[in-house]
C-alpha positions in Angstrom: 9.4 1.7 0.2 6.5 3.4 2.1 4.4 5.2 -0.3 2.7 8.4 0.8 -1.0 9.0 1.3 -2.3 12.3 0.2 -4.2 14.5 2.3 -8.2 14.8 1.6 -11.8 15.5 2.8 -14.4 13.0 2.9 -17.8 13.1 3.8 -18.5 10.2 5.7 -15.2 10.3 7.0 -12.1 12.5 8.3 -8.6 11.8 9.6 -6.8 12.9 12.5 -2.9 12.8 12.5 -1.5 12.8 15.8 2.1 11.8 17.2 2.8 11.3 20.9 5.2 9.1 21.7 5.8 5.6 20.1 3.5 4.8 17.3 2.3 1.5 18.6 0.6 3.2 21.9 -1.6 5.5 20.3 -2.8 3.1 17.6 -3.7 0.4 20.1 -6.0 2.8 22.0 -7.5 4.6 19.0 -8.4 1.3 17.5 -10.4 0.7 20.5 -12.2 4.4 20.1 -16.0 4.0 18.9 -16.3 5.4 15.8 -12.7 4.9 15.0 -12.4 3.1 11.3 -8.4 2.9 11.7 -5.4 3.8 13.0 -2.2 3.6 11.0 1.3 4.1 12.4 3.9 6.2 10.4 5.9 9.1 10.2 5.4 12.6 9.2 5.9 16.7 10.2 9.5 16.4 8.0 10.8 17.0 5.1 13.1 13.8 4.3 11.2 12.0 1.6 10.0 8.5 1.5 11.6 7.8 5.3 12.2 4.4 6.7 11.8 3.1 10.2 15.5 3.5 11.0 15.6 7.0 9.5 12.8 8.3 11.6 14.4 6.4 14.5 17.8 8.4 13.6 16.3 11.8 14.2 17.7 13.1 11.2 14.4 13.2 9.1 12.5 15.3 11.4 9.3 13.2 11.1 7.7 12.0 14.5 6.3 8.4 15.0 2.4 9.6 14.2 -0.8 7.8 14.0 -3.3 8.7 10.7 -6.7 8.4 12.3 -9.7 7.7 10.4 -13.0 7.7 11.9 -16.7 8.7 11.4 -17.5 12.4 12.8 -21.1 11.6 13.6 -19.7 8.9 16.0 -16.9 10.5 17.7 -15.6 14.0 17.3 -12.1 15.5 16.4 -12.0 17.2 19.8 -12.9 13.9 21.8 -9.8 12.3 20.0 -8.0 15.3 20.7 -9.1 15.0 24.4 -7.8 10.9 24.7 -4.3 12.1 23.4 -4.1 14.6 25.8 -4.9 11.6 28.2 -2.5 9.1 27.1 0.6 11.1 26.6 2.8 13.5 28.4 2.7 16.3 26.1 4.9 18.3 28.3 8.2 16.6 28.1 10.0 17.9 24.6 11.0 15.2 22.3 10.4 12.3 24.9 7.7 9.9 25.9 9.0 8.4 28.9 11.9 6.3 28.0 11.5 6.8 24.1 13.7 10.0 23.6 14.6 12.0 20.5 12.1 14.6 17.9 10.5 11.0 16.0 8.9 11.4 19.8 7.6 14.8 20.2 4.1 15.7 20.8 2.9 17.0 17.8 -1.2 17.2 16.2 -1.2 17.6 12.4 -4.2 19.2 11.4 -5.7 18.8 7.9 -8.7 22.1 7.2 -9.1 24.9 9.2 -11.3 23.4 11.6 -9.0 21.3 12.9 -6.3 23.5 13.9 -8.7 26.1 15.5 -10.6 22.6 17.4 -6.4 22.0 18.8 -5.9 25.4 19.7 -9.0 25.3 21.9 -8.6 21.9 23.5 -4.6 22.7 23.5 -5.7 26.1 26.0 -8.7 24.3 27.4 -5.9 21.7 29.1 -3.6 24.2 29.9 -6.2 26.3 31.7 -7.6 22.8 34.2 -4.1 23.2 35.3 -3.5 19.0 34.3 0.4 19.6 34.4 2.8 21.0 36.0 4.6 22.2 33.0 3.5 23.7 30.1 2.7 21.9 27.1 5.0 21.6 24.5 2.6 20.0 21.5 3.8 21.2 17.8 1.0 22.3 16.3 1.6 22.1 12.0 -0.6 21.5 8.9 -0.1 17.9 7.4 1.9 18.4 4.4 2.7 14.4 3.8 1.9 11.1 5.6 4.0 8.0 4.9 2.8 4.7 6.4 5.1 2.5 8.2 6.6 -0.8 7.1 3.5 -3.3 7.8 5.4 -4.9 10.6 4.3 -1.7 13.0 0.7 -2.2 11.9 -1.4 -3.4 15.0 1.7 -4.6 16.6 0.1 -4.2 20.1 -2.3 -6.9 19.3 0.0 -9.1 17.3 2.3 -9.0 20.0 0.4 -8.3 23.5 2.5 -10.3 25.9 5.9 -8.4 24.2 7.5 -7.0 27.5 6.9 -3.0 25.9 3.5 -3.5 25.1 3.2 -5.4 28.6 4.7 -2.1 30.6 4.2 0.7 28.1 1.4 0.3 26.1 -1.7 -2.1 27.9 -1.4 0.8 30.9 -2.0 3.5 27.8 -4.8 1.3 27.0 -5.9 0.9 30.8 -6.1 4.2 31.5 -8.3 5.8 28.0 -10.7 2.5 28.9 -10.8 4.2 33.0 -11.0 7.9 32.4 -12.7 8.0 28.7 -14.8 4.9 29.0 -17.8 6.7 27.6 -15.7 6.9 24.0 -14.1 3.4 24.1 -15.6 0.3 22.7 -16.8 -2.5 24.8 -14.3 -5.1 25.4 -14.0 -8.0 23.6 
């Protein structure tokens, strides 16, 4: 049973929620983000309670595979994560990420104050005006109401499991490409 975290300021600290695609690609490049304290795969933007793995894989809950980001705002900024999921995902394609299909894989940024949603909109029409995609984007934009954690096998999966053959084709190119275009916010390597 996955319990759920609530949703609070800190100081020192804020979050980020993000979904965009399978869980385990965005939480092996934002652990590699400076300023980044972690990334936690789970589910949320539904309303089926207390949701499982297989539930969320279902489609019937209406969460999205998502990513609760915590990391230090004097380090990196909400808009500079914002910018690196913009990088690493297709938000264009409705309810798919490449060969992941179904609503647990939408596009979707959960925003937690004010700040955050109006920080989205901004980046959301700064990449639509640079003219990035051909098609519009198709990012949800919603408050976080609830975030449930995944089952702890889906925690840091990519670097339990780096020579799986989905983290091999999927995910290290994810990696590959925020450590080429947004090497100024990744951490060195190794």
């Amino acid at each position: 049973m996955n319990n759920p975290v609530e949703v609070h300021r800190d100081e020192n600290v804020q979050h980020a929620t993000l979904g965009g695609g399978c869980f385990w690609c965005l939480e092996a490049v934002y652990l590699r983000v400076t300023g980044v304290r972690s990334a936690t795969s789970g589910y949320a933007g539904g309303s089926y309670p207390d949701p499982t793995y297989n539930e969320v894989c279902s489609g019937r809950t209406g969460h999205a595979e998502v990513v609760r980001i915590t990391f230090d705002p004097a380090e990196v900024s909400f808009r500079d994560l914002l910018r690196i999921f913009f990088t690493i995902h297709d938000p264009t394609t409705p309810n798919r990420q490449g060969a992941d299909r179904g609503p647990q894989y939408r596009s979707i940024i959960l925003y937690e104050s004010d700040e955050q949603e109006t920080v989205a909109r901004e980046v959301m029409r700064e990449i639509e005006g640079a003219g990035l995609h051909e098609n519009p984007l198709v990012t949800e934009l919603a408050p976080l109401e609830t975030f449930y954690p995944a089952e702890i096998e889906h925690e840091e999966y990519y670097d339990r499991n780096p020579r799986a053959p989905y983290c091999q084709a999927v995910i290290a190119p994810k990696v590959r490409k925020a450590r080429a275009e947004l090497s100024h916010l990744m951490r060195p390597e190794g």
